[in-house]
C-alpha positions in Angstrom: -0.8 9.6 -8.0 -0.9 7.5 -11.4 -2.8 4.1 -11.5 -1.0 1.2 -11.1 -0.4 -0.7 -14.1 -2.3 -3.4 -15.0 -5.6 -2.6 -13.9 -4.0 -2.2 -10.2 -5.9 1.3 -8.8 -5.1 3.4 -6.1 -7.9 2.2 -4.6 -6.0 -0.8 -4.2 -3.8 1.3 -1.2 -7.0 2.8 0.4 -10.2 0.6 -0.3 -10.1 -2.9 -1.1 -9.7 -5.0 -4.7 -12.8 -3.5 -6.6 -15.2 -7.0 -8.2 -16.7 -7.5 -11.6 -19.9 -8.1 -11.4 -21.8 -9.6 -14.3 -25.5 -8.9 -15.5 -27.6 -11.1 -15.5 -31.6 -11.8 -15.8 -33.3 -11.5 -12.0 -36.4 -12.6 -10.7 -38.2 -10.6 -8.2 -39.2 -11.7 -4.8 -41.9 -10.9 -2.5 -41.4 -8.7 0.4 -38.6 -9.4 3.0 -39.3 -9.1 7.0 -35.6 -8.1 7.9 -36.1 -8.8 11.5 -37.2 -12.1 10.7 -34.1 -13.3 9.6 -31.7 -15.8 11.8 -28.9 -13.7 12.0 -27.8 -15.3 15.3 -27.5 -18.6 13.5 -25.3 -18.4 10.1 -26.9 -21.8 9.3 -30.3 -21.1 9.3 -29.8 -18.0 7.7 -27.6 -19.6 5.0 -30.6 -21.1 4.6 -33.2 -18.6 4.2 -31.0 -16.8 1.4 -30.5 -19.3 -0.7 -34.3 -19.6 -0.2 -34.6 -16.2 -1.1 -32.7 -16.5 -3.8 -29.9 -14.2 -6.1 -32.8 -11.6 -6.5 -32.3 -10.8 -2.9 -28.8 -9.1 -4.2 -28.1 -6.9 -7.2 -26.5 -9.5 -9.0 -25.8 -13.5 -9.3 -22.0 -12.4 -8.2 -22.6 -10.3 -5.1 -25.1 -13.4 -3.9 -22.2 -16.4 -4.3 -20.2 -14.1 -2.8 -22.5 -13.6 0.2 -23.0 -17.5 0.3 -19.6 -18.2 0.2 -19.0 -15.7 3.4 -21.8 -17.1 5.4 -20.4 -20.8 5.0 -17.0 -19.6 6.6 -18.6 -17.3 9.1 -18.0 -17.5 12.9 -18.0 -15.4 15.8 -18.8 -12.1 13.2 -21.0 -9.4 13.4 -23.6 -9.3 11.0 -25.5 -5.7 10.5 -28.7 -4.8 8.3 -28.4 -0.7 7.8 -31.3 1.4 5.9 -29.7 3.1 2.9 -28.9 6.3 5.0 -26.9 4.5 7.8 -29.4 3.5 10.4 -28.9 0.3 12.1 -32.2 -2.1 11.5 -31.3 -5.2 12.7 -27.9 -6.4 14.7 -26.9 -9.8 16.2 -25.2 -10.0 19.3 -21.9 -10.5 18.1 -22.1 -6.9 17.1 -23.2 -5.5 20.0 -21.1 -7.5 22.2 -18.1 -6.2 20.1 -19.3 -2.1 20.2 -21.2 -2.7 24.0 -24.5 -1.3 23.1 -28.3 -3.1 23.1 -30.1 -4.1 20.4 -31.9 -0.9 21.9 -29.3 1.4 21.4 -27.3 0.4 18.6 -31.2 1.4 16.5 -30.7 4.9 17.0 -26.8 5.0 15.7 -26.4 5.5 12.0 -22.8 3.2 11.1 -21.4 7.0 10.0 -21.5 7.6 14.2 -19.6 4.8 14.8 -16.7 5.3 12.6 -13.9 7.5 13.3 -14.2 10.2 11.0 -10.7 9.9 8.9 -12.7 7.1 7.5 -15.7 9.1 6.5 -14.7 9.8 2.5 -13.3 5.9 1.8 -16.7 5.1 3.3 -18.3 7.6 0.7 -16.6 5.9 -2.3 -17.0 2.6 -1.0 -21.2 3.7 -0.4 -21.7 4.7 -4.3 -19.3 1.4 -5.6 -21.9 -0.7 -3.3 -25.0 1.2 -5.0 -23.1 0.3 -8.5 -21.7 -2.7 -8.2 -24.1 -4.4 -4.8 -20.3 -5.5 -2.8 -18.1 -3.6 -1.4 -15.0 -6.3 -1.3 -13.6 -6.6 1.6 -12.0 -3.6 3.3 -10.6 -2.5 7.0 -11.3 0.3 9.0 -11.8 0.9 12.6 -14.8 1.6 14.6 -15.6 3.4 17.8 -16.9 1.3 21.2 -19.8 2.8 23.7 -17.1 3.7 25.7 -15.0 5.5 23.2 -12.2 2.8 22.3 -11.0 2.6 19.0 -10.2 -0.6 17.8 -10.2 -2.3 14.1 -12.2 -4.0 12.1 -12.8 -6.1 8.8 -16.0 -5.7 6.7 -17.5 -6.1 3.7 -21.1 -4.9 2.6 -23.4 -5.9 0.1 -26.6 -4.2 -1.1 -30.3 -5.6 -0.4 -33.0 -5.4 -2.9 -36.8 -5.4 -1.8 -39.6 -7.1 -3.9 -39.1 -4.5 -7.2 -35.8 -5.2 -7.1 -34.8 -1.4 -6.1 -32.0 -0.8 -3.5 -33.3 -1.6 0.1 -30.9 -2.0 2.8 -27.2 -2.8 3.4 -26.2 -6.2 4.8 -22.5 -6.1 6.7 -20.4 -8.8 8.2 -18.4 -7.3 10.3 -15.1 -8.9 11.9 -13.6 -7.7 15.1 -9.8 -7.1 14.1 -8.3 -6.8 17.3 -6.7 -9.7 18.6 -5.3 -10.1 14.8 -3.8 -7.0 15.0 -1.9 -8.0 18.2 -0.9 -11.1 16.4 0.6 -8.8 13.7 2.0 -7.0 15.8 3.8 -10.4 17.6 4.9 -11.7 13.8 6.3 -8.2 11.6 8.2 -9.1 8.8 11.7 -8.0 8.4 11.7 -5.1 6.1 15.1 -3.7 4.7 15.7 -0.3 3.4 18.6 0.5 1.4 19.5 4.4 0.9 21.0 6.0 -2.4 24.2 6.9 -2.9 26.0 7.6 -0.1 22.9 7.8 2.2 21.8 6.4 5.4 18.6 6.0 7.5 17.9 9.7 7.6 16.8 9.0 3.9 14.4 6.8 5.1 13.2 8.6 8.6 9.6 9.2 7.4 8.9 5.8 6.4 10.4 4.3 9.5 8.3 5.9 11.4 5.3 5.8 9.8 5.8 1.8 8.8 7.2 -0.1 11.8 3.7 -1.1 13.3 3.7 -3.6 10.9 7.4 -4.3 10.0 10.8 -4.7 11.6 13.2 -2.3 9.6 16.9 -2.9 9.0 19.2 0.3 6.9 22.0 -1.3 6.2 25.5 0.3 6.5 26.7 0.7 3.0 29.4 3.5 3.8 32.3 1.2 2.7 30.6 -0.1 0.1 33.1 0.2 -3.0 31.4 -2.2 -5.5 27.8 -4.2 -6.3 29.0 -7.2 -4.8 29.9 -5.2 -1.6 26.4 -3.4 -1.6 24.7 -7.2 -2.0 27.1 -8.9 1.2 25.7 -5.8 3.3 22.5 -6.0 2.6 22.8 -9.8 3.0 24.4 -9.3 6.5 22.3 -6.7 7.9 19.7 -9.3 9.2 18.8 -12.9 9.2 16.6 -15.0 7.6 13.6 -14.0 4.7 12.9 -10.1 4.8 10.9 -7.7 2.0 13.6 -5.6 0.1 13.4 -1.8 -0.6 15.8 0.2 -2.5 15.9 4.0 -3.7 18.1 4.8 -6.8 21.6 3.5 -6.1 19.8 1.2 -3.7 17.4 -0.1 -6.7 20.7 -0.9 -8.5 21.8 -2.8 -5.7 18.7 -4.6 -5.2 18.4 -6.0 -8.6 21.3 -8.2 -7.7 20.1 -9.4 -4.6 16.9 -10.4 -5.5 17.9 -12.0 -8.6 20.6 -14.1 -7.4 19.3 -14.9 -3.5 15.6 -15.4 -4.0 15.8 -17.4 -1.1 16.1 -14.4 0.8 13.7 -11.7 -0.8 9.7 -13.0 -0.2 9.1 -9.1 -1.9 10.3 -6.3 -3.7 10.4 -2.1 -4.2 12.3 -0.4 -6.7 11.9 3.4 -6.0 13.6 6.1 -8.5 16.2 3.7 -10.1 17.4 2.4 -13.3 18.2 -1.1 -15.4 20.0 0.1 -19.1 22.5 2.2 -20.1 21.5 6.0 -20.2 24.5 8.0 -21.8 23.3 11.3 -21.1 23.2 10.5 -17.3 26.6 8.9 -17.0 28.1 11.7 -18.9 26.5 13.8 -16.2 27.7 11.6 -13.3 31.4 11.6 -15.2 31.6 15.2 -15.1 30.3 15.5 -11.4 32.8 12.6 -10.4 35.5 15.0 -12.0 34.6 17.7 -10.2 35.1 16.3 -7.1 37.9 14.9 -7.6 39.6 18.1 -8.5 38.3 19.8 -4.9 35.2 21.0 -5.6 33.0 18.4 -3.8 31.8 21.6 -1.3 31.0 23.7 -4.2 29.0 20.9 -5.8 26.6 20.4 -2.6 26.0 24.1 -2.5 25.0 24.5 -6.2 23.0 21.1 -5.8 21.5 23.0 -3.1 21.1 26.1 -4.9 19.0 24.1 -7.6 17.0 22.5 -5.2 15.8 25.8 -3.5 15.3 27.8 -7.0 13.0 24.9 -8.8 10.8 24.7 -5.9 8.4 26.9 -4.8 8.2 27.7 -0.9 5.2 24.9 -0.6 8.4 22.9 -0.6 10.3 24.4 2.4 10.0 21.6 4.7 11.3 19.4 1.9 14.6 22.0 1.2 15.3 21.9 4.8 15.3 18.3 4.6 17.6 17.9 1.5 20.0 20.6 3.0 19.9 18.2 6.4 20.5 14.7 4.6 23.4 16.5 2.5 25.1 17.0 5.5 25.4 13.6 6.4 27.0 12.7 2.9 30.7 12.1 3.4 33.1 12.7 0.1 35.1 9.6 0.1 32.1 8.1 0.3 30.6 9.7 -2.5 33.1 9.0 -4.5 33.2 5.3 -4.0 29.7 4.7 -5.0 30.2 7.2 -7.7 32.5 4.9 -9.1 31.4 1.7 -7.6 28.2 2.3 -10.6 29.8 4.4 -13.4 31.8 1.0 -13.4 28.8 -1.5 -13.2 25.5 0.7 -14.7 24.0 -1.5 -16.3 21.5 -3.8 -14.8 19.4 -5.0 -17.2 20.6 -8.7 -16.8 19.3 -9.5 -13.5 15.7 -8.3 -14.3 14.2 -11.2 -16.0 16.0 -13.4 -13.0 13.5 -11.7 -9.9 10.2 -13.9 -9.6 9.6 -12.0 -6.1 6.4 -10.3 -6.3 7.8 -6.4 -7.4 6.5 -3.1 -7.0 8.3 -0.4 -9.4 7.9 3.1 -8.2 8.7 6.0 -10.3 8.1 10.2 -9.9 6.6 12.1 -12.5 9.3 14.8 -12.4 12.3 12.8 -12.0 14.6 14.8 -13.9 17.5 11.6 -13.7 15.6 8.6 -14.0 12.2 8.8 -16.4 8.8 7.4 -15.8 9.6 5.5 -19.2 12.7 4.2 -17.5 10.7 2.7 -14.7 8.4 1.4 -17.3 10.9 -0.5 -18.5 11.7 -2.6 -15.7 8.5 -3.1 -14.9 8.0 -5.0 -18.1 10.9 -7.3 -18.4 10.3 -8.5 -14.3 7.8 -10.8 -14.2 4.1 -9.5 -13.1 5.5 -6.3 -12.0 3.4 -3.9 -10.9 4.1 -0.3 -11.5 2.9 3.4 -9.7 3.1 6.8 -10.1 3.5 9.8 -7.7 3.1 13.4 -9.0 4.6 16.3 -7.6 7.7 14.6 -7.0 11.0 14.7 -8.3 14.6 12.3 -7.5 13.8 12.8 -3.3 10.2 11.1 -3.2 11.2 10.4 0.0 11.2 13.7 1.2 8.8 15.4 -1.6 5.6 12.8 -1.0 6.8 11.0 2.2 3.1 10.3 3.0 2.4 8.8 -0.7 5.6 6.8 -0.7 4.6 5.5 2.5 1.1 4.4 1.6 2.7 2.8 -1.2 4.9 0.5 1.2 2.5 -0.2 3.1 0.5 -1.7 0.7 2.9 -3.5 -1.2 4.2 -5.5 2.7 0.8 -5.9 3.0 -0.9 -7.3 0.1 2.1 -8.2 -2.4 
């Protein structure tokens, strides 16, 4: 997957925002007695580190930035771990939270208590704390005495001794559980709008895989016949604010609706779509449109088909028997309509410098309709859009890299 444009990284879906840290000029400091420091009380050990000093931390940055966290901190966990994972020092907020003693939780190394699909983020995020001395902020979940899973906020910084070499790992840890319930209690209204002719089966991955933390609306665009048609449906699917989604001839509806009701879009994701005229791909759609009209709209699903299985190789079979399922859904008349509905109305490059909505443009690599330089495009002329990637995919990211797409979304209803 390609990095996100303007300095936005994938580790952006999986890690946290990465920080710049400056260099800078550091005195050492004599030896530090780690169980001597007040971690049951963030006031007196606010005040021993700004006794200590920014030498106690790779860098002036990482050191504001553990000030700043200590000032705000209640009711946390707070951790000191040797470099190799082993748990020196814990208050009882972190025990209380995992149900060890101050005993028990000594012999653990943090690696034991983490569930072990977050093993390799914890890896990258180790060696960008060695580099940098913060991890940023990050979630994850961690694994009670008695085996519960639950999740978890944290953020880690790295703890020099009196040469100023790596030491220990200092962690304030935030139990995430009652938050998540509140999340759960307050989803935002997410709407997904299909292609042409499509409905929710287009989207059956990512409503599954993104409902824990949004409530999803497809709306019914079967009688659709024009943009304005597409826009009231959308409109009238739900109440209220809601993140918008759209995927090709979705995308082309979704330009119009965020641009002319941004009362109504807090967010939006453009997925394999396009803005200007491209003459080679409504010559193509002409021809199709033709076709069908003459009788041949059977014939053109099975030579559709027949591409679709011949381009791919048989990694892809799961995503062939998908296509072949989702073209069974697609009604003619329908097909038409929206055929026609944008052949008459393609060009959507007035509405982009109208969306202010924070805007996520996703494109695929092998797109063979709508180009990564297409997608480009629209991400320049929306204001601070932000751009990705996926490779290995084609027109049906949906169905080609379900799980990228998906991580994606998530993201962008997240942290957008």
């Amino acid at each position: 997957m390609k990095n996100f444009k303007n300095s936005i990284t994938l580790y952006l879906l999986v890690f946290a925002v990465p920080f710049l840290t400056q260099s800078c000029s550091i005195n050492p400091i004599k030896e530090i007695n780690y169980s001597n420091l007040s971690i049951e009380s963030s006031q007196k050990l606010l005040k021993e580190i700004k006794e200590l000093g920014p030498s106690l931390l790779m860098n002036v940055d990482s050191y504001n930035t553990l000030l700043n966290e200590l000032e705000k901190y209640k009711d946390k966990g707070i951790v000191i771990n040797s470099l190799d994972g082993i748990t020196i020092e814990a208050n009882r907020n972190y025990l209380k939270m995992l149900g060890y003693t101050s005993e028990e939780i000594k012999s653990i190394a943090y690696q034991e208590l983490t569930p072990s699909k977050w093993h390799a983020m914890e890896n990258d995020l180790f060696r960008k704390v060695m580099e940098t001395g913060y991890s940023g902020v990050y979630r994850k979940e961690y694994i009670r005495k008695d085996g519960t899973v639950f999740p978890i906020r944290i953020q880690s910084w790295l703890i020099m001794d009196e040469n100023h070499k790596a030491s220990r790992l200092f962690g304030i840890v935030q139990d995430m559980s009652s938050h998540k319930k509140q999340e759960g209690k307050m989803k935002q209204k997410l709407v997904l709008v299909p292609g042409i002719a499509g409905n929710e089966y287009l989207w059956k991955f990512q409503i599954k895989h993104l409902s824990d933390i949004a409530d999803i609306v497809v709306p019914d665009i079967s009688n659709c016949n024009s943009r304005e048609e597409w826009v009231e449906a959308i409109l009238n699917c739900t109440e209220g604010k809601f993140a918008l989604a759209g995927v090709s001839m979705g995308g082309w509806a979704c330009f119009k609706v965020a641009a002319e009701h941004p009362e109504r879009v807090t967010k939006l994701a453009l997925i394999g779509t396009w803005a200007r005229h491209l003459p080679e791909v409504e010559k193509d759609q002409y021809k199709i449109l033709e076709r069908i009209k003459n009788g041949h709209f059977d014939e053109f699903k099975q030579e559709y088909l027949d591409y679709v299985s011949t381009n791919l190789d048989s990694s892809k079979d799961e995503f062939i028997k998908l296509v072949k399922e989702g073209m069974e859904f697609v009604d003619e008349q329908v097909f038409i309509n929206h055929l026609e509905s944008y052949l008459d109305d393609f060009n959507s490059e007035k509405f982009l410098n109208q969306i202010k909505c924070p805007t996520l443009v996703i494109a695929a690599k092998n797109d063979p309709i709508f180009s990564v330089e297409e997608h480009e495009h629209i991400t320049k002329l929306i204001k601070d859009a932000k751009i990705a990637i996926i490779d290995d995919a084609g027109h049906h990211i949906m169905f080609e890299q379900p799980q990228a797409l998906s991580t994606l979304l998530r993201y962008w209803l997240m942290y957008f």
